[in-house]
N, C-alpha and C positions, 0 to 999 in steps of 0.2 A: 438408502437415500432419505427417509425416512427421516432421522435423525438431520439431516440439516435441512430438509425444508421445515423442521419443528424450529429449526433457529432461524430461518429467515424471517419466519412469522412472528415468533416470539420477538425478535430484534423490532420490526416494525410498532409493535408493540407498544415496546421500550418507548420505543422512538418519538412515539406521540405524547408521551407523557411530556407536559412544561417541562420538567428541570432539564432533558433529554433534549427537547426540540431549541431552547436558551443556550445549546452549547454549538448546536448545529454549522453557526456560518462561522465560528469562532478559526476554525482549524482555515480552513477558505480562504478568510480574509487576511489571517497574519501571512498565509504563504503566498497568496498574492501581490502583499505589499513587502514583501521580501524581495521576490523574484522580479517584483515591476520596476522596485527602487534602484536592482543590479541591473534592471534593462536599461534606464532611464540612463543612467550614466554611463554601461559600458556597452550598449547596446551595438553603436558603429565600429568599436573593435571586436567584438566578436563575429561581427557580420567581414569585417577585414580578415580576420584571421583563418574564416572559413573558407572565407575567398583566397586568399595567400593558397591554403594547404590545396585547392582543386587547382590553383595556378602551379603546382608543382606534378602536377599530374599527366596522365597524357590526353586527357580530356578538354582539358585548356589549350593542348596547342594544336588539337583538333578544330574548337574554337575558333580560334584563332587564325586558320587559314582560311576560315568558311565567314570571318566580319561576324561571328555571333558569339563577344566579347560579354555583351549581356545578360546572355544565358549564365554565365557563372557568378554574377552578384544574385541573380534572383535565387540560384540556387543554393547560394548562401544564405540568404534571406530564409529560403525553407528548412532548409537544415539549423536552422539557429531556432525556429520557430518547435521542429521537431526535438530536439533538444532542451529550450525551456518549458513548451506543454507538461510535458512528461517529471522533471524535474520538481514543477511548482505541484503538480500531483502527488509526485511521493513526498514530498516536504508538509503538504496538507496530512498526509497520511501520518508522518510522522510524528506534527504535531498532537495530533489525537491520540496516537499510540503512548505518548512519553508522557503527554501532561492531562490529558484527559481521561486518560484510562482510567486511573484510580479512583475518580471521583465516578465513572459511571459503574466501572466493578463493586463499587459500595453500594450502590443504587440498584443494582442488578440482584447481585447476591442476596442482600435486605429484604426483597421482595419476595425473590419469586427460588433462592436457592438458600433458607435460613438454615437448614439442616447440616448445610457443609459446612465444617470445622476449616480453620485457617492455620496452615501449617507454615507458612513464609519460606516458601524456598528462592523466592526472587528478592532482589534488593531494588535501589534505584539506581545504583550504575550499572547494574545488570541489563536494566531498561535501556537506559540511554547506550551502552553499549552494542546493542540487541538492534536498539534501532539504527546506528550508524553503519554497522555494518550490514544491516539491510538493504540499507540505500542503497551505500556507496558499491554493495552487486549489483544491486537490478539496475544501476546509473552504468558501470562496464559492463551488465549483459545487453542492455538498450545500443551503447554503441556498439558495441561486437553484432549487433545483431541487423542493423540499420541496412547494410547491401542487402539485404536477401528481401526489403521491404517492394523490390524491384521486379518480384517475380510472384507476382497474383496473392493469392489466397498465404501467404506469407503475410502481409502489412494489415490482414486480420487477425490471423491466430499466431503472431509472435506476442504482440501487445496480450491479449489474452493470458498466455503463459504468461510470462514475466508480472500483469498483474496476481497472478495465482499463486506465484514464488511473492513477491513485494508482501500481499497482503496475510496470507499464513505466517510467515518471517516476522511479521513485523505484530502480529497481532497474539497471538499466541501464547507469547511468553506474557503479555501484561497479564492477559485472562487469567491465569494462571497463579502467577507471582505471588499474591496474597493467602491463595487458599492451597497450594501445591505442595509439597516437598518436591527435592530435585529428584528421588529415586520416581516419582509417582508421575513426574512432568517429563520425564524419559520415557514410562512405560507408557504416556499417552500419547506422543508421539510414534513409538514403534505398534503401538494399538491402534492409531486414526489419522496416524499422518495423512497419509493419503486423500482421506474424506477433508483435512482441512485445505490442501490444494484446490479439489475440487469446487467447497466453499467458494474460496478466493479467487478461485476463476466464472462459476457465477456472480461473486460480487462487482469483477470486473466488467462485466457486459454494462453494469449500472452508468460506468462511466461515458460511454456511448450517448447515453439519456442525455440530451439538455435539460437544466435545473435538476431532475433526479439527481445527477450528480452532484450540486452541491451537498446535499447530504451524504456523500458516501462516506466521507473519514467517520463519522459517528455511526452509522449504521453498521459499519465496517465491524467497528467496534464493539458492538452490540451483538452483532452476530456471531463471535467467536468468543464473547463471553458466557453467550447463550449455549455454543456446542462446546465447548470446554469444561464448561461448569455439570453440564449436563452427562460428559463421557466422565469427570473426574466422581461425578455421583456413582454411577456404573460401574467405575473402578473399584470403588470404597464398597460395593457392592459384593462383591468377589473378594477382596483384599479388606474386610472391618477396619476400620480405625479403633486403634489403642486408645483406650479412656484413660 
């Protein structure tokens, strides 16, 4: 454990530096004004079509004979709600992963990891690859997962998981990408996976935080560039790099 609360600290760190804390609400604001601009417009059919699908349910004609016709808009309403929370979340994530990575991994590495050699095992479609299909799971594990939010201590530690899958997924491979080869970004994965899960499920609790969380995409970031860089040092440790 050890080993990642040196990165959480280290990431905070980062964090504070100007060029670090200038990039902060960037990831925030663009997914906000993504997701508010699809609310703005398709906001009443989404909210329709939630309602539609409980109106085919047996729930609605439960409803329905009891005059509590309203129950099922409003809970449209919250399921639409619970749907784009979560959405403009990993899109903020996203954006940090895809487009901000590189420019904090140079910031990181420069400083505080100059000893590591850069082998490029990642490309940039590789990223953007990386990231899309990060989502678009944790977007079908979110809703696969959504009923069981019904049954206590469930609607805590689902969201947990799924951010701990979201944010190793999605983070991992940038940290890496510059300074990695692919045989070496395998063995640190089958060597720490694990520990980066864990990472990403304490960095998930951040989002609980009000305003803490607007920092998370970048700290996020920081953080698994911090434990990445740090286990791929460890590796090269054991395994020399070829001059």
């Amino acid at each position: 454990m050890q080993d990642i609360l040196n990165a959480l600290l280290n990431a905070l760190k980062s964090l504070l530096h100007p060029k670090m804390l200038a990039l902060v609400l960037w990831p925030v604001v663009l997914a906000t004004l993504f997701w508010g601009g699809l609310a703005f417009f398709f906001w009443s059919d989404w909210v329709a079509g939630l309602q539609g699908l409980i109106g085919h349910s047996a729930v609605q004609e439960f409803l329905g004979k009891h005059e509590l016709g309203w129950v099922a808009r409003t809970a449209a309403i919250a399921l639409a709600f619970l749907l784009l929370v979560p959405m403009g979340v990993a899109t903020a994530l996203l954006i940090a992963a895809v487009i901000a990575m590189p420019y904090m991994v140079r910031f990181v590495a420069g400083r505080d990891y100059p000893d590591i050699g850069m082998k490029r095992g990642g490309t940039v479609l590789g990223s953007i690859w990386n990231g899309l299909a990060a989502v678009t799971v944790f977007a079908a594990l979110w809703l696969a997962t959504l009923p069981l939010w019904l049954f206590g201590p469930f609607a805590v530690v689902i969201p947990i998981l799924l951010s701990a899958y979201l944010n190793q997924r999605l983070f991992r491979y940038d940290a890496l990408a510059d300074h990695a080869s692919r045989e070496e970004f395998q063995q640190l994965l089958e060597r720490a996976g694990g520990k980066m899960y864990i990472l990403g499920g304490l960095l998930g609790l951040i989002q609980f935080v009000p305003f803490l969380n607007l920092l998370l995409p970048v700290y996020i970031g920081l953080a698994y560039i911090h434990f990445c860089l740090a286990e791929l040092r460890k590796l090269r440790g054991l395994l020399p790099v070829e001059q």
